[in-house]
FIKOLZA-1660 file (N, C-alpha, C; in steps of 0.1 Angstrom, whole numbers, plus 5000, padded with zeros to 4 digits):
% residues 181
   i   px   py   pz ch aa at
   1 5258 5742 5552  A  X  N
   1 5266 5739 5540  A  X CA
   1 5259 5742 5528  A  X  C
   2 5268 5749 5520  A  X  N
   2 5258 5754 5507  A  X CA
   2 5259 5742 5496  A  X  C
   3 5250 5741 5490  A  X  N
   3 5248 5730 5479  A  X CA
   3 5256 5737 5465  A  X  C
   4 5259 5727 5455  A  X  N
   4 5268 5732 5445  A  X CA
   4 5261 5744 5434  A  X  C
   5 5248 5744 5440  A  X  N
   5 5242 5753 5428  A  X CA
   5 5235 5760 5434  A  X  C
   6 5235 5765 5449  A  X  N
   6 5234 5776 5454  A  X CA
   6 5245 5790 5450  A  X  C
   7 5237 5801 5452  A  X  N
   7 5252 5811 5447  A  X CA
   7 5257 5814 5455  A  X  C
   8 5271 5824 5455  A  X  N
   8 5278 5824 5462  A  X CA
   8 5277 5837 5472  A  X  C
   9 5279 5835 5486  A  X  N
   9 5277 5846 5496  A  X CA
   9 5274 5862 5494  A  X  C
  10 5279 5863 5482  A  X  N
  10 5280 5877 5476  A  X CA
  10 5293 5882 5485  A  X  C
  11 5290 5895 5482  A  X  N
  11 5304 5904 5486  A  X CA
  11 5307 5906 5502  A  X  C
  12 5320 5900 5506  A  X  N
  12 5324 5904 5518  A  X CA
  12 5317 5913 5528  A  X  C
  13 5323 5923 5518  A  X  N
  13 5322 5935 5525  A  X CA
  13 5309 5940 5530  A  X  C
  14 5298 5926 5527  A  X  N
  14 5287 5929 5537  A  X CA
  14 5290 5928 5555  A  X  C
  15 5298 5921 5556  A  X  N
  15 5298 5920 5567  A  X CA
  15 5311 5927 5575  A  X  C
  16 5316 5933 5568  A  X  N
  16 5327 5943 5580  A  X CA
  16 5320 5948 5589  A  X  C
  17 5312 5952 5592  A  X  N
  17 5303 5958 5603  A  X CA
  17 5289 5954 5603  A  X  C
  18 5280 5957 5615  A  X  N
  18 5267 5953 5611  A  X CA
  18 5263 5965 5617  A  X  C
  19 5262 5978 5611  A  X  N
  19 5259 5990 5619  A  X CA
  19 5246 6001 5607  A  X  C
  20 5242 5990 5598  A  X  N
  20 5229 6000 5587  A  X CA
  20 5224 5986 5591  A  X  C
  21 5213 5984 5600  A  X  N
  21 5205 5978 5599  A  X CA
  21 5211 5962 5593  A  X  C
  22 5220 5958 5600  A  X  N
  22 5229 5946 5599  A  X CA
  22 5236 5944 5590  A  X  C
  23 5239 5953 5583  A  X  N
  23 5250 5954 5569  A  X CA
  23 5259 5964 5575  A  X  C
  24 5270 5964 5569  A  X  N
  24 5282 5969 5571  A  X CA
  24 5276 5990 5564  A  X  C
  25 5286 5994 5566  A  X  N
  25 5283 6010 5568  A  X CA
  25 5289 6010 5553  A  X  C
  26 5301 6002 5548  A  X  N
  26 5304 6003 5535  A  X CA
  26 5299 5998 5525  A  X  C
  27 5296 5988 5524  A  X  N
  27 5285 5978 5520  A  X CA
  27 5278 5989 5513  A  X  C
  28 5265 5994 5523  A  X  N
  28 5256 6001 5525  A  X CA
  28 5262 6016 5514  A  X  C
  29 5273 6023 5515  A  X  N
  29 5273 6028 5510  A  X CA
  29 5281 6027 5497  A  X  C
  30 5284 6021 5492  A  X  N
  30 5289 6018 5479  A  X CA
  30 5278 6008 5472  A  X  C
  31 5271 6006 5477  A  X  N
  31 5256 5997 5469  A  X CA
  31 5244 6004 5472  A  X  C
  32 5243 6016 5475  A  X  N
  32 5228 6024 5472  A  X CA
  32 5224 6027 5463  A  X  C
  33 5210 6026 5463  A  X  N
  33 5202 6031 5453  A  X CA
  33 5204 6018 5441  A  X  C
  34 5213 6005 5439  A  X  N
  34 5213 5992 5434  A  X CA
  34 5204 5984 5437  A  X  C
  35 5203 5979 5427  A  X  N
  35 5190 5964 5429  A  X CA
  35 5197 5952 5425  A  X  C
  36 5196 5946 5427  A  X  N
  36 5205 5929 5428  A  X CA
  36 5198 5919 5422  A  X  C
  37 5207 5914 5413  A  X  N
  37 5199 5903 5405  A  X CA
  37 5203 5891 5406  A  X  C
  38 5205 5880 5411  A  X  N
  38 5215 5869 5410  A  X CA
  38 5214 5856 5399  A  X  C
  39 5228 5857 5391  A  X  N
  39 5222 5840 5377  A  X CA
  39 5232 5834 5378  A  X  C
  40 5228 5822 5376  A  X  N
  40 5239 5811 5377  A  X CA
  40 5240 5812 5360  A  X  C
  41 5249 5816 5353  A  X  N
  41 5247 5817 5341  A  X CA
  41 5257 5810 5334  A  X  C
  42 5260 5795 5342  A  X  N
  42 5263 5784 5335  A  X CA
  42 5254 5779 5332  A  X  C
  43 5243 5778 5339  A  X  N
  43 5228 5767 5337  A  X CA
  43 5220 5777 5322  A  X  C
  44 5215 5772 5314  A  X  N
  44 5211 5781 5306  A  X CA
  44 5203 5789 5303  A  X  C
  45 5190 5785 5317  A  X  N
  45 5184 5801 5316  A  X CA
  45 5189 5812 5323  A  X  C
  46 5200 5806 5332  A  X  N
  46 5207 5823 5337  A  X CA
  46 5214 5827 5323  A  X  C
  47 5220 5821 5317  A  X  N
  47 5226 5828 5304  A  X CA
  47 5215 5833 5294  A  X  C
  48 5206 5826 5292  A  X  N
  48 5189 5836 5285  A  X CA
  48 5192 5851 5293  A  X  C
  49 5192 5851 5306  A  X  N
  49 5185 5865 5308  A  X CA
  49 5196 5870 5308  A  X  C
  50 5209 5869 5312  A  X  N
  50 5217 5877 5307  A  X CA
  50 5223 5881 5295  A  X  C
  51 5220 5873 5287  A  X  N
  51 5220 5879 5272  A  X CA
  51 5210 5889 5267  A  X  C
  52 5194 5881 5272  A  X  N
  52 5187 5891 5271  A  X CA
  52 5188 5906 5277  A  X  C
  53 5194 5906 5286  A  X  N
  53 5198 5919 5294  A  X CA
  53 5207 5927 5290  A  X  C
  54 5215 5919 5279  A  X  N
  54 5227 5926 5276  A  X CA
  54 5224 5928 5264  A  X  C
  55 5213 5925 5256  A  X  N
  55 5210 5928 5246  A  X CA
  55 5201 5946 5248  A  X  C
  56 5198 5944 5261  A  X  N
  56 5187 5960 5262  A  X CA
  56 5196 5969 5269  A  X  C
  57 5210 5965 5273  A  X  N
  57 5221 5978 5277  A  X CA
  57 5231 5986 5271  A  X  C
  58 5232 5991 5276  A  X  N
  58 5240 6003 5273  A  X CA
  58 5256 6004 5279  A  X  C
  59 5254 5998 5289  A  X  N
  59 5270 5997 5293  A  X CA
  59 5268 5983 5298  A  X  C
  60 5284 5975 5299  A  X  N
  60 5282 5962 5309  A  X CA
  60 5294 5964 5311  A  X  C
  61 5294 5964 5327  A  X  N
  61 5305 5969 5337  A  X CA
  61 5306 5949 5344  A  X  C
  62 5319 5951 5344  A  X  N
  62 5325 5936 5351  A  X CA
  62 5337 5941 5360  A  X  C
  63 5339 5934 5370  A  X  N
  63 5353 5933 5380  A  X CA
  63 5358 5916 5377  A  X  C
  64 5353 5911 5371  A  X  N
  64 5356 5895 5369  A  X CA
  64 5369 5895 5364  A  X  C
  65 5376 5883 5367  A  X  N
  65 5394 5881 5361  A  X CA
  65 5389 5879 5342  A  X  C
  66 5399 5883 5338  A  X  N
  66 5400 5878 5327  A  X CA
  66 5400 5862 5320  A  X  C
  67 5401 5849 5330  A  X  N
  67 5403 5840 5327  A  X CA
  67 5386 5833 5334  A  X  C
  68 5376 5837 5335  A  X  N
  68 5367 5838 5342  A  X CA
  68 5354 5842 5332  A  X  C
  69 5360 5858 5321  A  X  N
  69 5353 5861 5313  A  X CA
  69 5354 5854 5302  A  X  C
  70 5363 5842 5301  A  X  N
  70 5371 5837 5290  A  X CA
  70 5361 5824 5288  A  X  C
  71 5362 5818 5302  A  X  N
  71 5352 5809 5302  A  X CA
  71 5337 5809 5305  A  X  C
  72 5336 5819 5311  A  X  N
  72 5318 5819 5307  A  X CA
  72 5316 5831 5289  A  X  C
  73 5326 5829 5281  A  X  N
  73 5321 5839 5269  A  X CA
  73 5320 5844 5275  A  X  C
  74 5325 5858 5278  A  X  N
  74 5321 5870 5281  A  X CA
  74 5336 5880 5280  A  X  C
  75 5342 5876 5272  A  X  N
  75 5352 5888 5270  A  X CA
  75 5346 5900 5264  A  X  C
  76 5352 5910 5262  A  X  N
  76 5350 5920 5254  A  X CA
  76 5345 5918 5239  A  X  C
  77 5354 5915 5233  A  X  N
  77 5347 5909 5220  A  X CA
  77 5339 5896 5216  A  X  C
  78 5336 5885 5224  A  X  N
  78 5325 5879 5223  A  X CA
  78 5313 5887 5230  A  X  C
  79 5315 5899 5233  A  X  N
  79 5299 5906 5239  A  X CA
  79 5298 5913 5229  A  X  C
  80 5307 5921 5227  A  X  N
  80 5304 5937 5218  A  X CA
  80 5305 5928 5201  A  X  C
  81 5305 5916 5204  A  X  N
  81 5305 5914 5185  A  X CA
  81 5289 5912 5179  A  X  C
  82 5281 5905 5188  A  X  N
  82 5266 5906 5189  A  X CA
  82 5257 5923 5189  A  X  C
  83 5266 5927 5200  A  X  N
  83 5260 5939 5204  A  X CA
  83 5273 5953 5200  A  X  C
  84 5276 5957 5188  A  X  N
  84 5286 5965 5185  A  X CA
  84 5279 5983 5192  A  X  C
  85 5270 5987 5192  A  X  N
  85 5266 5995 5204  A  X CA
  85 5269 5997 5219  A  X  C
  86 5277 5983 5220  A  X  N
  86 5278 5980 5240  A  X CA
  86 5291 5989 5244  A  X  C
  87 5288 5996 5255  A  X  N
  87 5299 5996 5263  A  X CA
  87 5304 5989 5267  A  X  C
  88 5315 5987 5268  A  X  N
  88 5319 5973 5274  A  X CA
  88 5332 5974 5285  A  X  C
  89 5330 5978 5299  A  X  N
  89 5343 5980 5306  A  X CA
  89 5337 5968 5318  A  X  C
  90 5354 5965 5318  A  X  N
  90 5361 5960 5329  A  X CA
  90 5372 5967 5335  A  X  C
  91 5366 5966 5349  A  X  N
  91 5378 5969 5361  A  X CA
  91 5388 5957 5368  A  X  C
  92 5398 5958 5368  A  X  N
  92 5404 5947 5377  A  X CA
  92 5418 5953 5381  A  X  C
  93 5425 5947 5387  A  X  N
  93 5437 5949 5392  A  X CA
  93 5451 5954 5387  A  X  C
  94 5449 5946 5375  A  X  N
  94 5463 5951 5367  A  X CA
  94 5460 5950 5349  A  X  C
  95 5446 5952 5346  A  X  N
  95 5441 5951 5332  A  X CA
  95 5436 5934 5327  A  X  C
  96 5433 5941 5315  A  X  N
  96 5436 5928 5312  A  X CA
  96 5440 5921 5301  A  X  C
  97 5451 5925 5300  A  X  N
  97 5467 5920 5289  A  X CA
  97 5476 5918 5303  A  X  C
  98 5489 5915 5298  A  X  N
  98 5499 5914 5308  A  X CA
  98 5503 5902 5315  A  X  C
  99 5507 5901 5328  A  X  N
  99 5514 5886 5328  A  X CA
  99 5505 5885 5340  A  X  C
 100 5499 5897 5347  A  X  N
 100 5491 5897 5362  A  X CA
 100 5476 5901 5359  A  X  C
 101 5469 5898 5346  A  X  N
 101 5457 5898 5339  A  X CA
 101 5448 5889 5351  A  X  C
 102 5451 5878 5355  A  X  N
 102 5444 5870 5363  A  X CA
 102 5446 5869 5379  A  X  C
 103 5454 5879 5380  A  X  N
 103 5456 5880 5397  A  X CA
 103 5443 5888 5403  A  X  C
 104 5439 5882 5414  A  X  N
 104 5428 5889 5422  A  X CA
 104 5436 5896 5429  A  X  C
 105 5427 5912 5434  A  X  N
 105 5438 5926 5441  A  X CA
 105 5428 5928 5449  A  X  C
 106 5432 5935 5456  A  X  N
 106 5424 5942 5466  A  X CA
 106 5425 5958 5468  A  X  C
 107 5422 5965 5474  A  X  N
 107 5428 5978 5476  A  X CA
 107 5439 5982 5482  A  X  C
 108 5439 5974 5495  A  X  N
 108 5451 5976 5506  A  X CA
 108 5466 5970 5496  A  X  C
 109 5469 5959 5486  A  X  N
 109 5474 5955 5480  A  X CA
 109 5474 5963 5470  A  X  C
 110 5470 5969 5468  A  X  N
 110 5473 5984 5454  A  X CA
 110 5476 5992 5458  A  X  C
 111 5475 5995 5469  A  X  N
 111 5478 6013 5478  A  X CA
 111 5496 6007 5483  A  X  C
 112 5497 5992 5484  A  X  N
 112 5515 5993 5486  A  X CA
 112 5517 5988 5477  A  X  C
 113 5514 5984 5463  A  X  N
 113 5522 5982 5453  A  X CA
 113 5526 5995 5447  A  X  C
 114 5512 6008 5448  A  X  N
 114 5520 6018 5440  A  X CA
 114 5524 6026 5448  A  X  C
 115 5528 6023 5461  A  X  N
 115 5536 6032 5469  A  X CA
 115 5526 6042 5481  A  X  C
 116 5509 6044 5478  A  X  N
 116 5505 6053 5485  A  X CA
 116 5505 6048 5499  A  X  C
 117 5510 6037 5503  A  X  N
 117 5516 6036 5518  A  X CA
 117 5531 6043 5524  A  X  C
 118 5536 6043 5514  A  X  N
 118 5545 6052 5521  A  X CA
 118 5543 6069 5516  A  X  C
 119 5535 6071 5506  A  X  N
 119 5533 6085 5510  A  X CA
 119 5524 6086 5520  A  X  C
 120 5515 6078 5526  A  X  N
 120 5506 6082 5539  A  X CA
 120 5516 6079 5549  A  X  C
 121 5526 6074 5554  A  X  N
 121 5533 6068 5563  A  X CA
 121 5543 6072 5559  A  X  C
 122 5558 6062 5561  A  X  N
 122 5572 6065 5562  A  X CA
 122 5576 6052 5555  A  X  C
 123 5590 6048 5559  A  X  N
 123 5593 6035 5553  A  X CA
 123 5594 6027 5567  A  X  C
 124 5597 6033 5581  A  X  N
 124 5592 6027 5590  A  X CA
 124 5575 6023 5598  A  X  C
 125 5571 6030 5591  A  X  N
 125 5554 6030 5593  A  X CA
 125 5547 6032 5587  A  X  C
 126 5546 6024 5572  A  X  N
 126 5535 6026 5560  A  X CA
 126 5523 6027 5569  A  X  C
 127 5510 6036 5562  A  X  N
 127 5501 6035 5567  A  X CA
 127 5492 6034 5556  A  X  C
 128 5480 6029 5558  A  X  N
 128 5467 6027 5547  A  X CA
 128 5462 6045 5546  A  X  C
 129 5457 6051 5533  A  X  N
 129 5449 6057 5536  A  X CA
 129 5434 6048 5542  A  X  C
 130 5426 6064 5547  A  X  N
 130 5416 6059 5556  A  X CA
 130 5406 6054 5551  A  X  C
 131 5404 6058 5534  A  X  N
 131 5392 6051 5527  A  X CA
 131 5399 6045 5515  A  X  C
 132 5390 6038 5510  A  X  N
 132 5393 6022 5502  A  X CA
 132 5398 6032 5486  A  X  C
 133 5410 6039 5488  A  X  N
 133 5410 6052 5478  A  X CA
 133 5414 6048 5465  A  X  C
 134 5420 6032 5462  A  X  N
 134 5420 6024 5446  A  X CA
 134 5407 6021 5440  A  X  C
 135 5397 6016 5453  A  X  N
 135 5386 6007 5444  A  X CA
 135 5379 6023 5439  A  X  C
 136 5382 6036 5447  A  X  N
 136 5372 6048 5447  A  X CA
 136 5379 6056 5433  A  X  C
 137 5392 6058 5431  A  X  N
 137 5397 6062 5416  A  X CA
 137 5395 6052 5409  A  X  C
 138 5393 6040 5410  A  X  N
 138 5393 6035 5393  A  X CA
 138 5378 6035 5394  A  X  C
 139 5367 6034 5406  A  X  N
 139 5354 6034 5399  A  X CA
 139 5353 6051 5394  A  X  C
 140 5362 6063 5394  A  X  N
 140 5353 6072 5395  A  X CA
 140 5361 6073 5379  A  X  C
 141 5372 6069 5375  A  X  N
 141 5377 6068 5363  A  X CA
 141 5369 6060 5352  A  X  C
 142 5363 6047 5359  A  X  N
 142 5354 6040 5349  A  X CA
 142 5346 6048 5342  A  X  C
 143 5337 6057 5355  A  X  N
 143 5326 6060 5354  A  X CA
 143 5326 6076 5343  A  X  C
 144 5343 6080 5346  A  X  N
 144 5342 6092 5336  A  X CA
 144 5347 6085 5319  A  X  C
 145 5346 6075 5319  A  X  N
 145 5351 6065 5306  A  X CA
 145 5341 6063 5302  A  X  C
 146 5335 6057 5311  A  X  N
 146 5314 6053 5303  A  X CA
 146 5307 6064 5297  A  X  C
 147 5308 6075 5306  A  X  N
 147 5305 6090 5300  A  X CA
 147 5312 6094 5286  A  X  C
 148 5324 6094 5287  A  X  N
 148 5331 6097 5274  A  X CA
 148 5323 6089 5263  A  X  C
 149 5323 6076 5264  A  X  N
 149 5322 6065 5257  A  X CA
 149 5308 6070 5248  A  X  C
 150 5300 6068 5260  A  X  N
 150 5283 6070 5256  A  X CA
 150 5284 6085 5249  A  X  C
 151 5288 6092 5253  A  X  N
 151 5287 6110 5242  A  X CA
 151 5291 6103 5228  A  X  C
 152 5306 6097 5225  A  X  N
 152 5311 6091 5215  A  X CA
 152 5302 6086 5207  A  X  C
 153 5296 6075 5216  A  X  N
 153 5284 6070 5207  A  X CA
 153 5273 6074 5200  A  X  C
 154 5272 6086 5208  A  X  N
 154 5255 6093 5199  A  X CA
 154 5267 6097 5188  A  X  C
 155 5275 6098 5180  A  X  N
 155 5281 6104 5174  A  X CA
 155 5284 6093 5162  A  X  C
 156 5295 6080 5168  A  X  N
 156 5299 6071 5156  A  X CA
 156 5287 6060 5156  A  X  C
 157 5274 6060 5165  A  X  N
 157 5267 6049 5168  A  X CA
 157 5276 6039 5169  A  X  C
 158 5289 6038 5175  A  X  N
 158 5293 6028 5179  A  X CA
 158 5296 6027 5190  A  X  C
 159 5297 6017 5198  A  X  N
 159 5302 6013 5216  A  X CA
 159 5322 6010 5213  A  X  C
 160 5324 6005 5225  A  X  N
 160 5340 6006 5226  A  X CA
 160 5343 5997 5241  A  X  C
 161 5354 5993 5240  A  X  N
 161 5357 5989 5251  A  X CA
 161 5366 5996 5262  A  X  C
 162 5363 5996 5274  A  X  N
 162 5373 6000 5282  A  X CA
 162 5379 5991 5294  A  X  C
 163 5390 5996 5293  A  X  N
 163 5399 5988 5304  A  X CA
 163 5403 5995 5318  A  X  C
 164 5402 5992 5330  A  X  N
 164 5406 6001 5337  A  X CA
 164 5412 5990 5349  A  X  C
 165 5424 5997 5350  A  X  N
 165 5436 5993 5358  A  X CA
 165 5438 5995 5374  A  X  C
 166 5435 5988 5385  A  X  N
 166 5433 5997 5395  A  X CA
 166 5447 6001 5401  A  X  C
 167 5451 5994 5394  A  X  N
 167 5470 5998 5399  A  X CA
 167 5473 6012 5389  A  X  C
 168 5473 6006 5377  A  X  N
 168 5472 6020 5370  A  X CA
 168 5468 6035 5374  A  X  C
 169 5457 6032 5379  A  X  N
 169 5449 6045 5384  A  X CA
 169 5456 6047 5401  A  X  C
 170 5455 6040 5407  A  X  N
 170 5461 6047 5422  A  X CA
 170 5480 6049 5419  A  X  C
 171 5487 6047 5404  A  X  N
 171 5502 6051 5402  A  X CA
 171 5499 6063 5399  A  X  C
 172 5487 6063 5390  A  X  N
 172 5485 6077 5383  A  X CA
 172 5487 6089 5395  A  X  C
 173 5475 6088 5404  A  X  N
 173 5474 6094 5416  A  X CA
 173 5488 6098 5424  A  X  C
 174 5493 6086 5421  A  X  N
 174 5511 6092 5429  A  X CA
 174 5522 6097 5419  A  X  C
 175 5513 6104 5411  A  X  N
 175 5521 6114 5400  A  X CA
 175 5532 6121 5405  A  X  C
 176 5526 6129 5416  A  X  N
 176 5534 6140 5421  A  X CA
 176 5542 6136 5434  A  X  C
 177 5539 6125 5438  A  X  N
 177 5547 6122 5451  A  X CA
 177 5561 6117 5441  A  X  C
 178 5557 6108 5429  A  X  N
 178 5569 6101 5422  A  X CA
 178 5577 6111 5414  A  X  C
 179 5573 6121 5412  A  X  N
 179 5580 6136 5405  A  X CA
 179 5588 6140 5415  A  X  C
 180 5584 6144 5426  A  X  N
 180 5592 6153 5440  A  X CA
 180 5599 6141 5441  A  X  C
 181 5602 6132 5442  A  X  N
 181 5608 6116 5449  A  X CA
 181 5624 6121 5437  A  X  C
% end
């Protein structure tokens, strides 16, 4: 039994398989070449270092709900008002404005809300695609946003925030199936 101020398990998805040396094969490959820090950054030296930390970055990437960064301070503009240089993106489910800002998603639950189960499948046999293909477009959308963002910067010396949608991005993706439809 974990005590209340131990942290928490970390991510699942360590354990879907135990086939890289007892970590999962996905795990393993969506966390290479990462180093792992863990803070309880209610207690207040985990909030020291992560301030300090966020005082020496250049981007600060979150998947956290919106009602989550609300309460540990950490929205968008209580970070980037200290640090107006910051990148500042979050990824989550369905943004974060809206009425589903605080719903936790998953991939398999975004591949049938925007329909790419039935373009891999039928309406009698949706199928998943084979790889986790929501969390993989919105990280590769993040990642060409941070890019934009940081060029921007050497230019206005200013940072910006970005939002990225994972539903948004895997509709985007069913452009052409919702055109031919």
């Amino acid at each position: 039994m974990r005590s209340r101020s131990s942290p928490p398990s970390g991510d699942f998805a360590r354990r879907y398989d135990s086939s890289v040396h007892g970590l999962s094969s996905y795990f393993v490959w969506l966390n290479r070449a990462k180093r792992i820090l863990t803070l309880d950054i209610k207690q207040p030296a985990g909030r020291e270092i992560l301030d300090k930390l966020l005082d020496r970055a250049d981007v600060f990437l979150t998947n956290v709900t919106h009602a989550a960064l609300e309460r540990a301070e950490l929205t968008s503009s209580a970070v980037r008002t200290a640090r107006p240089r910051l990148i500042y993106c979050t990824i989550s489910g369905y943004g974060v404005d809206g009425p589903y800002r605080d719903r936790k998603s998953y991939d398999l639950l975004l591949q049938g809300e925007s329909g790419i189960l039935l373009a891999s499948g039928s309406v009698q046999d949706p199928a998943k695609v084979g790889v986790s293909l929501c969390d993989i477009s919105s990280g590769m959308y993040a990642a060409m946003s941070i890019l934009d963002a940081l060029l921007a910067r050497n230019i206005s010396d200013t940072g910006t925030s970005i939002d990225i949608s994972m539903l948004e991005c895997a509709a985007e993706w069913m452009g052409a199936p919702l055109y031919y439809y």
